[in-house]
MIDOVO-885986 format. One record per residue (C-alpha): x, y, z; residue in three letters. Coordinates in steps of 0.02 Angstrom, whole numbers, padded with zeros to 5 digits, always signed. Each point is the difference from the previous one (the first is absolute). Example, Ala and Ser with C-alpha at 12.3 -4.5 7.8 and 13.67 -1.06 7.14 Angstrom:
2
+00615-00225+00390ALA;+00069+00172-00033SER;
***
This chain:
326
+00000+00000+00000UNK;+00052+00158-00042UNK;+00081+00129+00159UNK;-00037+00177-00002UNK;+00166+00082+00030UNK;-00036+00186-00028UNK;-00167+00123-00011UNK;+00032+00161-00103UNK;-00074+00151+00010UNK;-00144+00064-00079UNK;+00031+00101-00163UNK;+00133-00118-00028UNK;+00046-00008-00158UNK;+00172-00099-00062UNK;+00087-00101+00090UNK;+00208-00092-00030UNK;+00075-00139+00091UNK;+00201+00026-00036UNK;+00104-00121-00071UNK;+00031-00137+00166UNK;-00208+00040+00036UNK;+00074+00055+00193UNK;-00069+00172-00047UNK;-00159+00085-00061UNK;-00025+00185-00078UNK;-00184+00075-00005UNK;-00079+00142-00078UNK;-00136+00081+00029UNK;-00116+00128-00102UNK;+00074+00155+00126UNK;+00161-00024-00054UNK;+00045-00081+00166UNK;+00149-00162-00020UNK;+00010-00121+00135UNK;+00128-00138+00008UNK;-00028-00161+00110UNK;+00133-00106+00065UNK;-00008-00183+00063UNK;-00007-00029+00165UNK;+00142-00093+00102UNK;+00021-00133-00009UNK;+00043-00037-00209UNK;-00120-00128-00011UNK;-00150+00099+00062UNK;-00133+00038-00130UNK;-00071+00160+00086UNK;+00066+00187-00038UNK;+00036+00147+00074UNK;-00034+00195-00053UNK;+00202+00084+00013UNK;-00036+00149-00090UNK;-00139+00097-00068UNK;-00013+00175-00065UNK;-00077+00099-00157UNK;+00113-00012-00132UNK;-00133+00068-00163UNK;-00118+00132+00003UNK;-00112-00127-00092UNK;-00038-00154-00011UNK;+00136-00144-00027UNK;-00043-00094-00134UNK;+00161-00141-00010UNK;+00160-00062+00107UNK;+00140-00075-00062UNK;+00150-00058+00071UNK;+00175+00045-00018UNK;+00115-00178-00033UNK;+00058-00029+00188UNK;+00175+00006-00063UNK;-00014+00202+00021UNK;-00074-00022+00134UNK;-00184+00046+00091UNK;-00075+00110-00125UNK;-00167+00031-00069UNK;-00073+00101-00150UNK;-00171+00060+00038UNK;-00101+00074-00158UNK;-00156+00127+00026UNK;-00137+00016-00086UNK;+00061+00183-00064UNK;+00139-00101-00099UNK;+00149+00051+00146UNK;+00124-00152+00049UNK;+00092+00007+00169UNK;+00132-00116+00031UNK;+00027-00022+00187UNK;+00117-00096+00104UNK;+00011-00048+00170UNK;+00110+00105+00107UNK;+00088-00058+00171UNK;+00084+00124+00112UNK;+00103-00036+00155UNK;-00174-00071+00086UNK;-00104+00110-00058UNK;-00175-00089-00062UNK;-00005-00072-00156UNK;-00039+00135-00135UNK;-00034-00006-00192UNK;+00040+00175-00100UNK;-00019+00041-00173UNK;+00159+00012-00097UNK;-00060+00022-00183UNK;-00158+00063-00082UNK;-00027-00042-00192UNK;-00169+00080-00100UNK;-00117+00143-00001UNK;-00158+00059-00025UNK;+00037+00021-00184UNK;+00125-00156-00027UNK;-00076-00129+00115UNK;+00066-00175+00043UNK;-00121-00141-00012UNK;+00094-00140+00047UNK;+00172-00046+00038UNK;+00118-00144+00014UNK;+00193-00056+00060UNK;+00106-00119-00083UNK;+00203-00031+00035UNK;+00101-00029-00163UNK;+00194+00019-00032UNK;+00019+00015+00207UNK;-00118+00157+00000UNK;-00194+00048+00039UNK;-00079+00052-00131UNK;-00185+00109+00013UNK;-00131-00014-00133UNK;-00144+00116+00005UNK;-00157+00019-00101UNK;-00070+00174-00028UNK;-00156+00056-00050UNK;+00028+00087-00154UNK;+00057-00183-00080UNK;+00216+00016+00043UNK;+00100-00106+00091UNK;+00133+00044+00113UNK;+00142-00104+00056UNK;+00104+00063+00146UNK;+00165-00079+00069UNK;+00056+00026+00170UNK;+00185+00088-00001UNK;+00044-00075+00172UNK;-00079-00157+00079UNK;+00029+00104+00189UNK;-00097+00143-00044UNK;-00157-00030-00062UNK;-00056+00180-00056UNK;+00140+00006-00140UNK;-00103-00055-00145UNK;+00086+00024-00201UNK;-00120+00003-00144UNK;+00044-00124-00094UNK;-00118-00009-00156UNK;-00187+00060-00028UNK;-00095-00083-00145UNK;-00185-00032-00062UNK;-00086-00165+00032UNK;-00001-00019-00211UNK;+00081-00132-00119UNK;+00040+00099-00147UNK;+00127+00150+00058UNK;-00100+00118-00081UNK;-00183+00028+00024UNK;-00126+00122-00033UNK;-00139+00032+00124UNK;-00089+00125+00087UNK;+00049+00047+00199UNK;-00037-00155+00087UNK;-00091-00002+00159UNK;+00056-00154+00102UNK;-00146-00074+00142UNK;+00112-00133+00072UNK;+00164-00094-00052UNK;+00075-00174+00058UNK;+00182-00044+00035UNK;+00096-00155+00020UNK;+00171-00028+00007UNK;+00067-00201-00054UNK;+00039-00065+00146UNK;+00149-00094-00042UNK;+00108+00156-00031UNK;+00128-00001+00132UNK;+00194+00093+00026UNK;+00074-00093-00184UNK;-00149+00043-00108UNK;-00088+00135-00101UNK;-00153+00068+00033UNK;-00182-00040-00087UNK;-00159+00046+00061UNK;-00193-00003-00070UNK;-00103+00145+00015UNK;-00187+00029-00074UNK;-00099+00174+00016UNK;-00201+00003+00011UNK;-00002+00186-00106UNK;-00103+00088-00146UNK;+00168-00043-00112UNK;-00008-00201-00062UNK;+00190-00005-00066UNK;+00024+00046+00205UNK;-00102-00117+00054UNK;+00041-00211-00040UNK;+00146-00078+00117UNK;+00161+00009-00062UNK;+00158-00074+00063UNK;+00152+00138+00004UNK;+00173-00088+00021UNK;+00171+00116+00009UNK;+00122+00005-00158UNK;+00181+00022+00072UNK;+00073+00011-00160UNK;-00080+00154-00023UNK;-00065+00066+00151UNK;-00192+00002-00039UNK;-00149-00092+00063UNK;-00088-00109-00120UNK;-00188-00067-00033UNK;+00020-00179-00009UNK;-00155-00094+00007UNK;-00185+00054-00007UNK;-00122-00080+00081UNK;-00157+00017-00108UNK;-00081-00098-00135UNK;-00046+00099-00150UNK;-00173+00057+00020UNK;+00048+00023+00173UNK;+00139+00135-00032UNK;-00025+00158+00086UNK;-00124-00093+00147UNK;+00016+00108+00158UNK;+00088-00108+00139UNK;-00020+00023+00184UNK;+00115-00124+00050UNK;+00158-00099-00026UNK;+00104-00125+00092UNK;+00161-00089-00049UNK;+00022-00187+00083UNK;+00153-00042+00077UNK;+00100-00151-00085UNK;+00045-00157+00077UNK;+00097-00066-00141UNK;-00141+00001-00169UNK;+00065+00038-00167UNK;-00112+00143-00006UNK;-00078+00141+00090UNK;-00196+00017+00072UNK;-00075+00167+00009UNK;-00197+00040+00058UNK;-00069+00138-00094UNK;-00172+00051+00062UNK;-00116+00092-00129UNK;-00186+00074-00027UNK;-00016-00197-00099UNK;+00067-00080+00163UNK;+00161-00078+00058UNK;+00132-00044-00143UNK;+00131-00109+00074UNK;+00163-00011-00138UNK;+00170-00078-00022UNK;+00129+00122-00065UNK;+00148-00098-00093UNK;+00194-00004+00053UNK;+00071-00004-00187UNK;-00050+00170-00087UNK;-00004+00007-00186UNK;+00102+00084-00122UNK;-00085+00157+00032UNK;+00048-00004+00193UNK;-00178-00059+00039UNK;-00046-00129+00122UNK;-00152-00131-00050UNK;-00152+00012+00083UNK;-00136-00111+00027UNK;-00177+00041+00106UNK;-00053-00193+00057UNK;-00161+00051+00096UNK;-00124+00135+00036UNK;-00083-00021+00171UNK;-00151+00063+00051UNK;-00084-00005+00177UNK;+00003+00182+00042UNK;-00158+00100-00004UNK;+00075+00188-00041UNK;+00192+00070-00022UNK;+00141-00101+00076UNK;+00110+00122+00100UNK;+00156-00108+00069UNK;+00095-00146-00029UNK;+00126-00095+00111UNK;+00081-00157-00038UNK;+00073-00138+00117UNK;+00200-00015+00012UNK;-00008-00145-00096UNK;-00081+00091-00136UNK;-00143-00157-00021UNK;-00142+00072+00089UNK;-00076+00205-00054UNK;-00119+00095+00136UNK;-00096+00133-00086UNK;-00122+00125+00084UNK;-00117+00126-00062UNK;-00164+00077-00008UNK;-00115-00149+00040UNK;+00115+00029+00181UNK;+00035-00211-00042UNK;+00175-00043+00033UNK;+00021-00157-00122UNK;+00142-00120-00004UNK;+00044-00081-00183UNK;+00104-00148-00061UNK;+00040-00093-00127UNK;+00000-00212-00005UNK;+00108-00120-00071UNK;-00068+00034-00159UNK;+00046+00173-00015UNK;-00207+00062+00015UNK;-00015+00147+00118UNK;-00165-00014+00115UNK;-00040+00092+00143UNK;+00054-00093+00167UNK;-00078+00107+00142UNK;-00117+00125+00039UNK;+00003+00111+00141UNK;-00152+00132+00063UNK;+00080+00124+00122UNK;-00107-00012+00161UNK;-00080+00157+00080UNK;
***
């Protein structure tokens, strides 16, 4: 049977275990972050509140993790589009404390989502804006985490040039593949839900070192689905296949792809879309998959949290089903 280990507040609104799942960040529609810490012993499943204090002027909309190498961090995003990176403090023996160290966004340039990755030994920052660019930040020193280089900024677009109108961007979806590490370049998949369609279909952007660009490498769309708004995106982690898994989730449902190793002669990696799930009633808004990278947890606006797998057959179903209780 399942243990409650924590009640949040209400007006709650995201909420991020960190990497080890010892810690948990909240926000809540004020603006206000809380963290909660394990209790003593390890092996105890309840939490405690360490810090809590109003970080936004609005509400927080998404939490993400720094990589626990660079220690405790967090970036919180508002719903006005402003990113704060924090990071926990400790003085002589002072209380714990978390303080803001870098702010990213505007009112006119906001930040919809963003996400870390390490490649080449260094953290690298993706963010998506509103108006359709990316941003991709690299941290100059891995002690001081408000030293932040622009590294590139691009459009979410295959061809290199494109002609559309000013795009205004709703939502966008980030995922870094999980098996870069210290020795390897980065790639990531990103998909916009905007009023622009070449924005909007998942596409895979790996870095060229030879010449010190990032390129689109994969998109994740069928034909007459080219230019579908997506509202979310997850890359699996991989325990040794000879291919990647990536969830897309769409206004048509939940796409669920394998992405190639061996790209062509134009630099393009093979894609294949092996099943469209449906079970949701309304938008998927998150996706989370297990460490193994074999079993996806969605979310969305049905408030279901649903658990899907695939047998030994390869044929995705839908495994579990879970109502949140009142």
């Amino acid at each position: 049977m399942a243990k409650e280990v924590l009640t949040l507040d209400n007006g709650t609104t995201c909420s991020s275990w960190n990497y080890s799942g010892t810690r948990l960040a909240a926000g809540s529609a004020d603006g206000t972050l809380s963290i909660f810490d394990s209790r003593d012993p390890p092996s105890s499943s309840s939490l405690r509140l360490s810090f809590k204090s109003k970080v936004h002027e609005g509400n927080i909309v998404n939490i993400v993790w720094v990589p626990p190498a660079y220690g405790d961090a967090v970036a919180c995003i508002s719903v006005d589009g402003i990113v704060s990176l924090l990071e926990e403090v400790v003085e002589d023996s002072q209380p714990l404390q978390w303080k803001i160290c870098k702010c990213f966004g505007s009112s006119s340039d906001k930040v919809l989502d963003v996400q870390f990755g390490i490649s080449l030994a260094s953290l690298k920052m993706v963010a998506a804006y509103s108006d359709g660019h990316m941003k991709v930040f690299e941290l100059l020193d891995p002690l001081e985490l408000k030293n932040w280089q622009l590294q590139a900024e691009f459009q979410n677009v295959i061809e290199s040039v494109s002609s559309f109108g000013k795009a205004v961007c709703l939502s966008a979806s980030i995922s870094f593949n999980p098996q870069n590490g210290g020795s390897q370049e980065s790639s990531f998949l990103v998909g916009f839900n905007s009023n622009t369609s070449e924005l909007n279909s998942a596409k895979v952007w790996e870095f060229d070192q030879a010449h010190q660009r990032w390129l689109p490498v994969a998109e994740l769309a069928v034909p007459e689905d080219k230019g579908d708004q997506v509202y979310a995106v997850a890359w699996a982690p991989n325990i040794g296949r000879t291919y990647e898994i990536i969830a897309v989730a769409t206004h048509k449902g939940l796409a669920i792809w394998h992405l190639g190793l061996n790209p062509d002669h134009d630099g393009r990696l093979p894609v294949e879309r092996v099943a469209v799930l449906s079970g949701h009633d309304g938008m998927v808004w998150q996706m989370e998959w297990d460490m193994s990278g074999m079993t996806l947890a969605t979310t969305g606006q049905d408030g279901m949290v649903r658990l899907w797998q695939s047998n030994l057959n390869g044929v995705w179903h839908q495994q579990a089903a879970f109502e949140p209780t009142s």
